[in-house]
ZABA-983959 format. One record per residue (C-alpha): residue number from 1; y, x negated, z; residue in three letters. Coordinates in steps of 0.02 Angstrom, whole numbers, plus 50000, padded with zeros to 5 digits. Example, Ala and Ser with C-alpha at 12.3 -4.5 7.8 and 13.67 -1.06 7.14 Angstrom:
2
+-----+-------+-------+-------+-----+
|   k |    c2 |    c1 |    c3 |   r |
+-----+-------+-------+-------+-----+
|   1 | 49775 | 49385 | 50390 | ALA |
|   2 | 49947 | 49316 | 50357 | SER |
+-----+-------+-------+-------+-----+
END
This chain:
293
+-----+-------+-------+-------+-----+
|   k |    c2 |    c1 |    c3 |   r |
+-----+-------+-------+-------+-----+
|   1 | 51818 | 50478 | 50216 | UNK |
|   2 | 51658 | 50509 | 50264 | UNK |
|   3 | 51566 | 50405 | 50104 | UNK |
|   4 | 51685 | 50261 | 50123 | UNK |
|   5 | 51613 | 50265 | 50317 | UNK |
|   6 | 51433 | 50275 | 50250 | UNK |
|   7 | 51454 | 50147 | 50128 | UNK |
|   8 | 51528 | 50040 | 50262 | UNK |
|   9 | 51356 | 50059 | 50359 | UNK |
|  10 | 51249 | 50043 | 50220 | UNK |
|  11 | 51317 | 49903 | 50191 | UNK |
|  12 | 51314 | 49839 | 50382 | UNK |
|  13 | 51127 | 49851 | 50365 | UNK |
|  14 | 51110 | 49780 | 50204 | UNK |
|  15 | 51210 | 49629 | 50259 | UNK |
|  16 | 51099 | 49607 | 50406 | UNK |
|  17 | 50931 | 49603 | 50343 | UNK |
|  18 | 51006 | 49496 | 50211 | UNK |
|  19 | 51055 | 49362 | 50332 | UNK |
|  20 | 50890 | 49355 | 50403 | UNK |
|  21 | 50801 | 49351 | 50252 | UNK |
|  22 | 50885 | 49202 | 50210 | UNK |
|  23 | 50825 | 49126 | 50381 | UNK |
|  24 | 50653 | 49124 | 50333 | UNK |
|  25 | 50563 | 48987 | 50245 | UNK |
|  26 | 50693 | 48847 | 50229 | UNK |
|  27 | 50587 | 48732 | 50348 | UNK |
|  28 | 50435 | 48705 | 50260 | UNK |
|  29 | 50342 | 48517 | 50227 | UNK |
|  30 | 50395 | 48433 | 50066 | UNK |
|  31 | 50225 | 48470 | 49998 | UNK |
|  32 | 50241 | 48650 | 50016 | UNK |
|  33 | 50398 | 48656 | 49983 | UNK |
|  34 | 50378 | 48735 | 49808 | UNK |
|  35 | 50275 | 48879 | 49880 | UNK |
|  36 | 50430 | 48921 | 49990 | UNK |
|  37 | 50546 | 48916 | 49853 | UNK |
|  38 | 50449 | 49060 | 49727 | UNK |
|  39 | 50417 | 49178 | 49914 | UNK |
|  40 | 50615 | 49145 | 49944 | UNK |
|  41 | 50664 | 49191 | 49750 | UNK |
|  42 | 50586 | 49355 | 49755 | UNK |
|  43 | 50612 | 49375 | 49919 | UNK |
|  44 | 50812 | 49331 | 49881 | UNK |
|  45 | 50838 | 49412 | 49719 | UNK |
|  46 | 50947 | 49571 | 49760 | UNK |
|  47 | 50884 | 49726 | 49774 | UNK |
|  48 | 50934 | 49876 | 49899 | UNK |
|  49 | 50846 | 49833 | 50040 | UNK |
|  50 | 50822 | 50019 | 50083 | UNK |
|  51 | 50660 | 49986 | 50180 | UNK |
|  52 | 50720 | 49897 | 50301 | UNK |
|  53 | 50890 | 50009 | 50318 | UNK |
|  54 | 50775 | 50156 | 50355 | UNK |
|  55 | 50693 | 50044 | 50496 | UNK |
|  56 | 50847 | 50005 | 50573 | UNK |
|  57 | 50938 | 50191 | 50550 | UNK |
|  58 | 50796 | 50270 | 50650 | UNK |
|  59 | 50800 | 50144 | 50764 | UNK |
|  60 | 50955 | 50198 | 50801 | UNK |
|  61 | 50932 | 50369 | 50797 | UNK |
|  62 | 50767 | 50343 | 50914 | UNK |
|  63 | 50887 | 50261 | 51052 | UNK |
|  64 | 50916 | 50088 | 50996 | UNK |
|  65 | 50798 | 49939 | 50969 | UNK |
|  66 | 50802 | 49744 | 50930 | UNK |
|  67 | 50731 | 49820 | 50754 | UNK |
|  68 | 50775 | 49695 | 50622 | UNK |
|  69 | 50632 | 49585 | 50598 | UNK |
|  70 | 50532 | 49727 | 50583 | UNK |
|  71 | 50655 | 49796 | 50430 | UNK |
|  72 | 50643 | 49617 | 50378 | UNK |
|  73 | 50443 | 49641 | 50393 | UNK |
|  74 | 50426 | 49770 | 50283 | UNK |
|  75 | 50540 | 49693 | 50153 | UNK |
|  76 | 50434 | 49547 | 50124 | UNK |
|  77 | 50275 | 49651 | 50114 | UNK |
|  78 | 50381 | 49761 | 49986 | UNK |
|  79 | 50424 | 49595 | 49891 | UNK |
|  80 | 50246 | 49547 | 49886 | UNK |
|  81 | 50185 | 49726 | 49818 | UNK |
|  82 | 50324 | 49662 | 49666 | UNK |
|  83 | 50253 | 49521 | 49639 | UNK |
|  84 | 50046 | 49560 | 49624 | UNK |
|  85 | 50127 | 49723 | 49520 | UNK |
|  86 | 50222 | 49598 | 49382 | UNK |
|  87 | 50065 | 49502 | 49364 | UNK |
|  88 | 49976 | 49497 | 49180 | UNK |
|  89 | 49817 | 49580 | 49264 | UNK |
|  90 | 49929 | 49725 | 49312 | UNK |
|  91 | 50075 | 49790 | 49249 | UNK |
|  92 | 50128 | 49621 | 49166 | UNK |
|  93 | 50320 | 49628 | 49178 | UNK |
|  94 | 50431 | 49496 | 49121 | UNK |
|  95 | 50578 | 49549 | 49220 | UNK |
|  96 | 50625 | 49596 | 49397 | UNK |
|  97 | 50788 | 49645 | 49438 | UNK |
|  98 | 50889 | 49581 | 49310 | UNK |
|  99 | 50785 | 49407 | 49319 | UNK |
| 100 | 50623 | 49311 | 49247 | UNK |
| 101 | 50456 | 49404 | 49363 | UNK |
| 102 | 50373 | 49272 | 49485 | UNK |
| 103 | 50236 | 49202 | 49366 | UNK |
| 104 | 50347 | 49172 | 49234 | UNK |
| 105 | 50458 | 49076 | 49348 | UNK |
| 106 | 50326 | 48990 | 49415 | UNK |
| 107 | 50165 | 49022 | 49340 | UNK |
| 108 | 50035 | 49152 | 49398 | UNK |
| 109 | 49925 | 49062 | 49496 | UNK |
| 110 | 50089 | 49009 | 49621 | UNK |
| 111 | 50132 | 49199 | 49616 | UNK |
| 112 | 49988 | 49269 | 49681 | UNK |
| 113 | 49997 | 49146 | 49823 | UNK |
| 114 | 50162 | 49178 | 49855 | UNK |
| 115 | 50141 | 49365 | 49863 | UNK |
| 116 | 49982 | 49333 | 49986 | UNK |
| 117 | 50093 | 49216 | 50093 | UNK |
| 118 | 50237 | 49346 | 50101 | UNK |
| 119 | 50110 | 49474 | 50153 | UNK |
| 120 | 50023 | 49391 | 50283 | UNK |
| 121 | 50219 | 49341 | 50337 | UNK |
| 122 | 50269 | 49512 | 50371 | UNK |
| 123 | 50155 | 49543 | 50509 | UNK |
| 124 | 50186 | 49375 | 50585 | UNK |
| 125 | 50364 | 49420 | 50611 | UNK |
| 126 | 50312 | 49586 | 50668 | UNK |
| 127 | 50186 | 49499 | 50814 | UNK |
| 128 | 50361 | 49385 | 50874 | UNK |
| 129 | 50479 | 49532 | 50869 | UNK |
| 130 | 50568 | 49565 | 51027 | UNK |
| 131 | 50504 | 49695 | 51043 | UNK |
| 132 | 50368 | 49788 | 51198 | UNK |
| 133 | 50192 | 49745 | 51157 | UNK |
| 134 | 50144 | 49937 | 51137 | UNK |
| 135 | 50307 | 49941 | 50996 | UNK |
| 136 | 50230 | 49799 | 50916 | UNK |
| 137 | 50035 | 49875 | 50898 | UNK |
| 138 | 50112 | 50025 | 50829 | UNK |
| 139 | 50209 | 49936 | 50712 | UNK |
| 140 | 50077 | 49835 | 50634 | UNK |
| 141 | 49967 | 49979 | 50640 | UNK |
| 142 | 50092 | 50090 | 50521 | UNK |
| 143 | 50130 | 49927 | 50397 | UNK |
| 144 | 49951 | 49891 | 50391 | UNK |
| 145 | 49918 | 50083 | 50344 | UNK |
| 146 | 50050 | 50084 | 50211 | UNK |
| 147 | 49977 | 49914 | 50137 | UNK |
| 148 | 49800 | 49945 | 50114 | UNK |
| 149 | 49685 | 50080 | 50048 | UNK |
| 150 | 49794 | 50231 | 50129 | UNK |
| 151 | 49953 | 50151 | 50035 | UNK |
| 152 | 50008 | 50028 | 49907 | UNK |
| 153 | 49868 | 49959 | 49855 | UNK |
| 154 | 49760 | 50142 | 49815 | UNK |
| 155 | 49910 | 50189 | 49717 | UNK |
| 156 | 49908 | 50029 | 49616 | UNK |
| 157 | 49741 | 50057 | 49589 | UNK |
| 158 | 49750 | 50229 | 49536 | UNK |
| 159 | 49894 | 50191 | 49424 | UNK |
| 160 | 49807 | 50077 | 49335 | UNK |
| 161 | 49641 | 50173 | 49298 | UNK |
| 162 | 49750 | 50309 | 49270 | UNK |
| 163 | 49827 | 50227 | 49109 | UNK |
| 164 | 49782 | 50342 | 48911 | UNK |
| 165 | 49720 | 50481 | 49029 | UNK |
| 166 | 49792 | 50642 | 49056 | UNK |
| 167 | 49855 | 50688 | 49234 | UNK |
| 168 | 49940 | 50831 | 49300 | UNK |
| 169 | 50085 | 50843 | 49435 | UNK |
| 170 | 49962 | 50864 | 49581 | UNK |
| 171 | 49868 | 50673 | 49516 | UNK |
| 172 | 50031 | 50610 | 49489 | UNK |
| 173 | 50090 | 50664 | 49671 | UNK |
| 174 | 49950 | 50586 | 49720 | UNK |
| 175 | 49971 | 50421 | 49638 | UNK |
| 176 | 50151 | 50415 | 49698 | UNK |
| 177 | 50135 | 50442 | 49883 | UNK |
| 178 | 50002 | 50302 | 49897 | UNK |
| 179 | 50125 | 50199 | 49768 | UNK |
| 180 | 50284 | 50233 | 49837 | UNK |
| 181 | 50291 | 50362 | 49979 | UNK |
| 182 | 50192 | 50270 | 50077 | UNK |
| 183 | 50306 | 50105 | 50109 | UNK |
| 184 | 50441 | 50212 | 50125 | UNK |
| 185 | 50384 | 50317 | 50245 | UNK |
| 186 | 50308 | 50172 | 50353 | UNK |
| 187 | 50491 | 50104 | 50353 | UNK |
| 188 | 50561 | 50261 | 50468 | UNK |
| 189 | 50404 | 50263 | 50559 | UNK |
| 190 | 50450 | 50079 | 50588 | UNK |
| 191 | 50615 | 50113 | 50658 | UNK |
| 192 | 50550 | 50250 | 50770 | UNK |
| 193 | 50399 | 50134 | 50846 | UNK |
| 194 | 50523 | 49987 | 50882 | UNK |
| 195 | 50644 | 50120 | 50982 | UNK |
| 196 | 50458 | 50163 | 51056 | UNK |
| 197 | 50462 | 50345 | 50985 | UNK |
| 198 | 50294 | 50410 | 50957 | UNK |
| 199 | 50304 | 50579 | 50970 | UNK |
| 200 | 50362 | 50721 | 50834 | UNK |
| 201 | 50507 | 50629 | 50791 | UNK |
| 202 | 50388 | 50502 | 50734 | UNK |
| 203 | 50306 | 50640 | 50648 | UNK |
| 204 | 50472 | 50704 | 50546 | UNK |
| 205 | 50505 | 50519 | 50508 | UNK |
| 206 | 50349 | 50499 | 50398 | UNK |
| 207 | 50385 | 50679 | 50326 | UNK |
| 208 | 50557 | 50635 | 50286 | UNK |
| 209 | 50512 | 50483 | 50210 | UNK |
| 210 | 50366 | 50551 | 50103 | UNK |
| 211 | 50463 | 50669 | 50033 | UNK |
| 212 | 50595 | 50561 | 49954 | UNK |
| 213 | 50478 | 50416 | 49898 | UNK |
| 214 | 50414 | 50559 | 49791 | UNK |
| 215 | 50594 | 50599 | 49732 | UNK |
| 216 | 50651 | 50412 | 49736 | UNK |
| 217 | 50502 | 50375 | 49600 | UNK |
| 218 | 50540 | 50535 | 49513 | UNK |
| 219 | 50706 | 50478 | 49450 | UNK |
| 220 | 50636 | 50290 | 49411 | UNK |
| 221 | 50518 | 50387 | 49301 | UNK |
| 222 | 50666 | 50459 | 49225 | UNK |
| 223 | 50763 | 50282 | 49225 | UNK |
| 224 | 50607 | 50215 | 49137 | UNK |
| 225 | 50651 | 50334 | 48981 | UNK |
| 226 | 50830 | 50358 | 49008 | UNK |
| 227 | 50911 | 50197 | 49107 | UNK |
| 228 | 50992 | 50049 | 49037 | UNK |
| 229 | 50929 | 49884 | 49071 | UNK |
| 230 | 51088 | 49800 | 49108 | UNK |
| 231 | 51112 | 49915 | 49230 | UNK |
| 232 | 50935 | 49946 | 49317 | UNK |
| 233 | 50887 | 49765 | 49302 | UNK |
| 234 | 50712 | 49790 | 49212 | UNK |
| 235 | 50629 | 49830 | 49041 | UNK |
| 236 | 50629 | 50014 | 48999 | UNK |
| 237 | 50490 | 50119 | 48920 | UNK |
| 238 | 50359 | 50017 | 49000 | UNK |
| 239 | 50259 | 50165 | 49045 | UNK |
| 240 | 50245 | 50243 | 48876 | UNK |
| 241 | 50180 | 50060 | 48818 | UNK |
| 242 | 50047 | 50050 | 48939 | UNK |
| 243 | 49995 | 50241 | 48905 | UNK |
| 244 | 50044 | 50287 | 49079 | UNK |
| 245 | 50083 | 50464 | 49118 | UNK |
| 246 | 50220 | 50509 | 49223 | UNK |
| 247 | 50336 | 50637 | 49303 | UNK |
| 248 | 50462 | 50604 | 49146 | UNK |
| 249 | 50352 | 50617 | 49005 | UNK |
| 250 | 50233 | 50776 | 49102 | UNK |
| 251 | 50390 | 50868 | 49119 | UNK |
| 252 | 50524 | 50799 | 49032 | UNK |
| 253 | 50677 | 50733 | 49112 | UNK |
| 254 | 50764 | 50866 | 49157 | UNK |
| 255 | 50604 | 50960 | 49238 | UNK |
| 256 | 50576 | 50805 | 49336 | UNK |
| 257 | 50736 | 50782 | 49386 | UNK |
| 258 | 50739 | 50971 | 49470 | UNK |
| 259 | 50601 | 50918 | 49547 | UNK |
| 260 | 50685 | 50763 | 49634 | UNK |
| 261 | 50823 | 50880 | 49671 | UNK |
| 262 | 50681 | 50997 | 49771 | UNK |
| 263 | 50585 | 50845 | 49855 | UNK |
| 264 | 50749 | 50783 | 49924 | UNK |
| 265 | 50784 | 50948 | 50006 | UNK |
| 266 | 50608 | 50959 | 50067 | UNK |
| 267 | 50654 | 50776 | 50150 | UNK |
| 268 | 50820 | 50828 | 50227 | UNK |
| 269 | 50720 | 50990 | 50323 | UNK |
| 270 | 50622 | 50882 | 50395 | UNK |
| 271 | 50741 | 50743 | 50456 | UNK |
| 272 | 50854 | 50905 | 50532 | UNK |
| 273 | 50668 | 50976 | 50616 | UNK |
| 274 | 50671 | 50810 | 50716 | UNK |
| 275 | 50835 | 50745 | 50720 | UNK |
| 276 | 51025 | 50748 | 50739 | UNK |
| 277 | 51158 | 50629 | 50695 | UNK |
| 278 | 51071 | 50652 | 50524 | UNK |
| 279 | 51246 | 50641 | 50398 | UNK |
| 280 | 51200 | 50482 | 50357 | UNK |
| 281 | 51027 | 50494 | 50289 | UNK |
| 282 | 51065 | 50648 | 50212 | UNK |
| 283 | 51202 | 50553 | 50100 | UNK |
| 284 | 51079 | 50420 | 50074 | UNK |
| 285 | 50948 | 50542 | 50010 | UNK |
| 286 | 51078 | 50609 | 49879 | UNK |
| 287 | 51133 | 50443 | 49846 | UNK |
| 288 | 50956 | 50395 | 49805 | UNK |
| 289 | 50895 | 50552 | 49721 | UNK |
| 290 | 51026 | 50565 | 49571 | UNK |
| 291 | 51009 | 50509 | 49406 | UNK |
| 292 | 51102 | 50359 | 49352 | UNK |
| 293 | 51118 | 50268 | 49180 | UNK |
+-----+-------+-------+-------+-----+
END
């Protein structure tokens, strides 16, 4: 009973940011029409849209807050990490979910601008949420953190000068909290700074979050040897093309997938150290954390 009444609520939440995605952009001049069409078909094209649930859960578990165009917020600045990421210059990926990437939709030099427009986008909506000013400050302040050189774009850079060279778990830890942890756990730091929580719940958030964007990319490492592309919507085995060490091919995939298994725990401790009313993420986390083919 209890996963049909999660699923129901992921699904809420999912549903929600989905309709206001599809709000945005649809009013643009004919001239830039075009550019608003490649932002909306990455923007658009499926995914889980786990950010922004995480924004809106502790939200909710933070008191309640008008939260959803900040979960929309961090969405498109996770949509425009995708896009610079598929570009030739970086990872050069020809698929995205099941589709054709951004530049080979619509050519590279249109990509990059539409990843720089959905950036700059998600702290627009962030400066009009209804939201207190102070909620607002600290919002931008987290998104910006998880963007820049303490987030995404350190662990894009580290990735890539990290490709033919050896790295242990500690660099790849590294790597992945900048690369993945750190969006993810800006999301429930999100939630708790539009509720206007900034104290040690705050604090558990980020832990919480941390913990499983470590064991979320863990098993993606594992999907990238393991999963089926029908199923995962992407190539597989890109990693070992581009010379990239990772959790799966450091440990092997049943090492790496213990550790997911430990990381996960480490995240529920800390959402119970700040939290209660925590059933929900703690399904989420397993839902997230085991392997699928």
């Amino acid at each position: 009973m209890k996963t049909a009444e999660f699923s129901a609520k992921l699904d809420e939440y999912r549903s929600g940011t989905e309709k206001r995605l599809r709000e945005l952009f649809t009013d643009m001049d004919d001239d830039i029409a075009p550019l608003g069409e490649s932002m909306r078909y990455s923007l658009l094209a499926g995914g889980k849209r786990l950010r922004p649930v995480f924004v809106l859960e502790f939200a909710r578990l933070c008191g309640g807050a008008d939260a959803l165009d900040v979960a929309c917020a961090i969405e498109l600045l996770h949509t425009y990490s995708l896009i610079h990421d598929d570009l030739p210059c970086m990872d050069d990926d020809d698929l995205r979910r099941g589709q054709p990437t951004n530049h080979k939709k619509f050519g590279e030099w249109q990509a990059l601008l539409s990843g720089d427009a959905l950036q700059a986008e998600a702290f627009l909506l962030i400066a009009q949420a209804p939201l207190p000013d102070a909620n607002r400050i600290e919002a931008t302040r987290i998104l910006a953190s998880a963007a820049g050189v303490n987030g995404i774009c350190s662990g894009q850079y580290l990735d890539i000068v990290g490709e033919g060279k050896r790295q242990d778990v500690g660099a790849l830890l590294r790597i992945n909290r900048f690369k993945t942890g750190a969006l993810i756990s800006a999301a429930c730091m999100l939630g708790c700074a539009a509720a206007g929580v900034f104290d040690e719940r705050m604090t558990a958030a980020g832990k919480y979050g941390d913990a499983l964007g470590l064991a979320f990319q863990i098993r993606d490492d594992v999907l990238d040897v393991e999963g089926d592309p029908e199923v995962i919507g992407k190539d597989v085995g890109s990693d070992q093309e581009r010379g990239r060490e990772t959790f799966a091919s450091l440990l092997g995939t049943e090492k790496a997938g213990w550790l997911a298994a430990d990381l996960a725990n480490e995240a529920k401790i800390a959402l119970r150290a700040g939290f209660e009313d925590t059933e929900f993420l703690e399904w989420l986390t397993d839902e997230l954390t085991v392997r699928i083919k």
